[in-house]
C-alpha positions in Angstrom: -27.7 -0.5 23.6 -24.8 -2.9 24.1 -25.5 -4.6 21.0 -25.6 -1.4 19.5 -21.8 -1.7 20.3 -21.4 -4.9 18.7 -20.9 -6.5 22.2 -22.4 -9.7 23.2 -26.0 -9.6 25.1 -26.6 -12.5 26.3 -24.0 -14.8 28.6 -22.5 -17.7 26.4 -20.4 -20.2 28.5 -16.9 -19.6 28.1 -14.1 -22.2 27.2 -12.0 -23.5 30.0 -9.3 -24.7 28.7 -8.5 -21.8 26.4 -9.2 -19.6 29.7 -7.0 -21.6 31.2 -4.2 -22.1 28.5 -4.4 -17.9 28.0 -3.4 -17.5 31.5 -0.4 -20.1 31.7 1.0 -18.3 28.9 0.7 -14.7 31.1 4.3 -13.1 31.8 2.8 -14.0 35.8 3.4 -17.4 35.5 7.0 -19.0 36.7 7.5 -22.5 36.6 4.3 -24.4 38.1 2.6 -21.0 39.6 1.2 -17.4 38.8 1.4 -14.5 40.6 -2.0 -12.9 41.2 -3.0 -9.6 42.6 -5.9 -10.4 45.4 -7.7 -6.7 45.9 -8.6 -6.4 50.0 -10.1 -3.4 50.5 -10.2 0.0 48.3 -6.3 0.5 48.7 -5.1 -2.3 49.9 -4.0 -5.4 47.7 -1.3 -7.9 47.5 0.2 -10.5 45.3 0.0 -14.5 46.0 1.7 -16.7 44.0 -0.8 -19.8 43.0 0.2 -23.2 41.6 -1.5 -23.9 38.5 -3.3 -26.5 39.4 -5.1 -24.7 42.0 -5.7 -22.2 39.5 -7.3 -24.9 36.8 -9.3 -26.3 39.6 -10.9 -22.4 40.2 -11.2 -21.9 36.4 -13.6 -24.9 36.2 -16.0 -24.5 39.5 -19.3 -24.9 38.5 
């Protein structure tokens, strides 16, 4: 059914760097960090500001 959709069915490994390069170029991102929305609990959320780096580092776990 999904491909009836002309969505992908199987998992293809995605590009870090362009993840990554997307996301520094995000209207979040001031100087050396982003600001990212961290989801608790149903209703209860809050931003954190991360540097970059840490965020590269998360983009590429294995």
């Amino acid at each position: 059914m999904v491909e009836a959709f002309g969505l992908p069915a199987r998992y293809q490994p995605w590009d870090e760097e362009k993840i990554f390069q997307a996301m520094t170029h995000d209207k979040k991102v001031r100087g050396d960090k982003i600001r990212i929305v961290i989801v608790e609990d149903i209703g209860k959320s809050r931003i954190m500001s991360v540097p970059l780096n840490e965020l590269r580092e998360y983009v590429t776990l294995e």
